[in-house]
One Martini backbone bead per residue (centre of mass of N, CA, C, O) as a GRO file, in nm:
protein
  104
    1UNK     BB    1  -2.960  -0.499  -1.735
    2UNK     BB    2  -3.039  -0.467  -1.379
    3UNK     BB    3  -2.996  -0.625  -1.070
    4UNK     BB    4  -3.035  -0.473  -0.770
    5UNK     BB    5  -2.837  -0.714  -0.618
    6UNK     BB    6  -2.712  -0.950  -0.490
    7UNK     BB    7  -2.668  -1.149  -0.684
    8UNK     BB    8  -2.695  -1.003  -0.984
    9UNK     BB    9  -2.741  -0.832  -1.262
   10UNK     BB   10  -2.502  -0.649  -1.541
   11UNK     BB   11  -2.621  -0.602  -1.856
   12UNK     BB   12  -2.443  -0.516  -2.129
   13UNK     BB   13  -2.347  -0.340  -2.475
   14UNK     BB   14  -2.083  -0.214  -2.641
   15UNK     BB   15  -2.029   0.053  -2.883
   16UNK     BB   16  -1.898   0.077  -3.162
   17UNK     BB   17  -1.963   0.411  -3.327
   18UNK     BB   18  -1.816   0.324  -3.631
   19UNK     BB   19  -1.933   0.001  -3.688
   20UNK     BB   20  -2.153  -0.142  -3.461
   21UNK     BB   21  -2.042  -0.305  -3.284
   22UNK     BB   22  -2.065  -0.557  -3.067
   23UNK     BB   23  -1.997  -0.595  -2.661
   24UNK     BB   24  -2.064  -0.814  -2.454
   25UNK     BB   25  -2.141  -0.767  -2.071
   26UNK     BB   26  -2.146  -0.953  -1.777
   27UNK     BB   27  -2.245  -0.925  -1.446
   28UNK     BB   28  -2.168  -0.964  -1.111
   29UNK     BB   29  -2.324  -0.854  -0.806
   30UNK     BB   30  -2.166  -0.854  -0.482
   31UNK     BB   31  -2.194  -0.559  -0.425
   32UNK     BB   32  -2.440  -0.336  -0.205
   33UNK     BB   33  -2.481   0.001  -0.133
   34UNK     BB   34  -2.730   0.160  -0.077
   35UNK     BB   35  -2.655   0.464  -0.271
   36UNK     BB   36  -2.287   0.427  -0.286
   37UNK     BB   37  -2.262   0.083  -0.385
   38UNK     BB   38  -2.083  -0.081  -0.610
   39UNK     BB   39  -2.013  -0.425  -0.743
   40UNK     BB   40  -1.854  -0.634  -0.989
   41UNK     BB   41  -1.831  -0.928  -1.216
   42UNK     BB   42  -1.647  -0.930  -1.526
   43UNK     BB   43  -1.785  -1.070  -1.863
   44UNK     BB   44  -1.708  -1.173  -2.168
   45UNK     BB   45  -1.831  -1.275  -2.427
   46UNK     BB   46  -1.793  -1.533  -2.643
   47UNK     BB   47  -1.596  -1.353  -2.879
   48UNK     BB   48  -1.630  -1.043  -2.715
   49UNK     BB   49  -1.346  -1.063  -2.604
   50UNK     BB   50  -1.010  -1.098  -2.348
   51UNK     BB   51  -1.185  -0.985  -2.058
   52UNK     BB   52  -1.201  -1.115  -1.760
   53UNK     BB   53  -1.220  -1.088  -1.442
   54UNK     BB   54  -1.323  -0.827  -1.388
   55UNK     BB   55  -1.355  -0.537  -1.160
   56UNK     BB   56  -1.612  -0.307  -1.081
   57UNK     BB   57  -1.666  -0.042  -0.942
   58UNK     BB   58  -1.867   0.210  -0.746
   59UNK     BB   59  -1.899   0.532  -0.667
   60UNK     BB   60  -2.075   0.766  -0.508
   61UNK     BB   61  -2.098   1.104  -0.381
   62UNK     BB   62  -2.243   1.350  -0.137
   63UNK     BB   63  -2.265   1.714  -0.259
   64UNK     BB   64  -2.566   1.760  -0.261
   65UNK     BB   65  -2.656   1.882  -0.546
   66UNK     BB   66  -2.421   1.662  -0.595
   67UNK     BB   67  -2.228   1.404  -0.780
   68UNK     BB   68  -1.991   1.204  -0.740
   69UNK     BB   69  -1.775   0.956  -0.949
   70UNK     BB   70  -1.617   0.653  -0.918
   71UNK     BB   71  -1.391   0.447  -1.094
   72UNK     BB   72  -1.311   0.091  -1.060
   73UNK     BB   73  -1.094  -0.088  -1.297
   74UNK     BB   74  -1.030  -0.442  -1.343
   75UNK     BB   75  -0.773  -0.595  -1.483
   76UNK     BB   76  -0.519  -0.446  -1.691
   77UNK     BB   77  -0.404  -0.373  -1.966
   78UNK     BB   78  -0.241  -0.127  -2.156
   79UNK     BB   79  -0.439  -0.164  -2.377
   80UNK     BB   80  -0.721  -0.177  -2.223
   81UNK     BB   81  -0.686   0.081  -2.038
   82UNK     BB   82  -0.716   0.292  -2.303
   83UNK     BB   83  -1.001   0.156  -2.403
   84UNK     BB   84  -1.153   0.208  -2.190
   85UNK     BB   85  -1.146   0.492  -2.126
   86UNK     BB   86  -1.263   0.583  -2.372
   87UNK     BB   87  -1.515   0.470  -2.310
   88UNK     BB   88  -1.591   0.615  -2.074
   89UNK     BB   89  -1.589   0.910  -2.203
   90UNK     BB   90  -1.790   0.858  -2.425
   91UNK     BB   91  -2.027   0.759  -2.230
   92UNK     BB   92  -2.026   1.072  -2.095
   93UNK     BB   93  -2.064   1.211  -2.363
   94UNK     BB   94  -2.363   1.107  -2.412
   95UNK     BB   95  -2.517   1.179  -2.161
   96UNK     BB   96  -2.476   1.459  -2.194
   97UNK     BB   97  -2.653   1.484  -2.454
   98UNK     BB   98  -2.897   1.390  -2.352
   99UNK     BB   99  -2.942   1.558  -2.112
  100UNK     BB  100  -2.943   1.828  -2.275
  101UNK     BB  101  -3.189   1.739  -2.484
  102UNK     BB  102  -3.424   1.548  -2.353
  103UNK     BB  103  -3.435   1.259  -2.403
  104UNK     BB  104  -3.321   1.156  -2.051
   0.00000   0.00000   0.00000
């Protein structure tokens, strides 16, 4: 779920897809700046993870037919650094496949 607006919220559940387990992340948006800039503070629902008070941003540029995206995220551990990586390219490999099937 979604709420596109300053005090909005961005609900997700990030899925390991080795087990199934689901890991719920809830956050809100602080800033909004549509179409080019989102930041959010994210909390991991207890029990379902040791990471809080994450921040997350998110950077769009117009690159006329092309849209390049920034992601900065953070603070992390470097164990947490790197687990979370694998989980963004995961899911960015999984959307380049739904795109490509005509699914998305």
């Amino acid at each position: 779920m979604i709420e596109l607006a300053e005090g909005g919220r961005w609900d997700l559940d990030m899925v390991d897809n080795a087990s199934g387990d689901r890991y719920p992340v809830r956050s809100t948006l602080v800033a909004v700046i549509p179409p080019e800039y989102l930041e959010g503070v994210e909390a991991a629902v207890p029990g379902s993870g040791p990471q809080n008070e994450l921040r997350l941003r998110i950077w769009l540029h117009d690159h006329g037919s092309k849209t390049r995206l920034t992601i900065h995220q953070g603070p992390f551990t470097a164990e947490f650094r790197a687990m979370t990586q694998a989980g963004w390219e995961a899911s960015f490999v999984t959307i380049d496949e739904l795109l490509a099937s005509g699914v998305a």
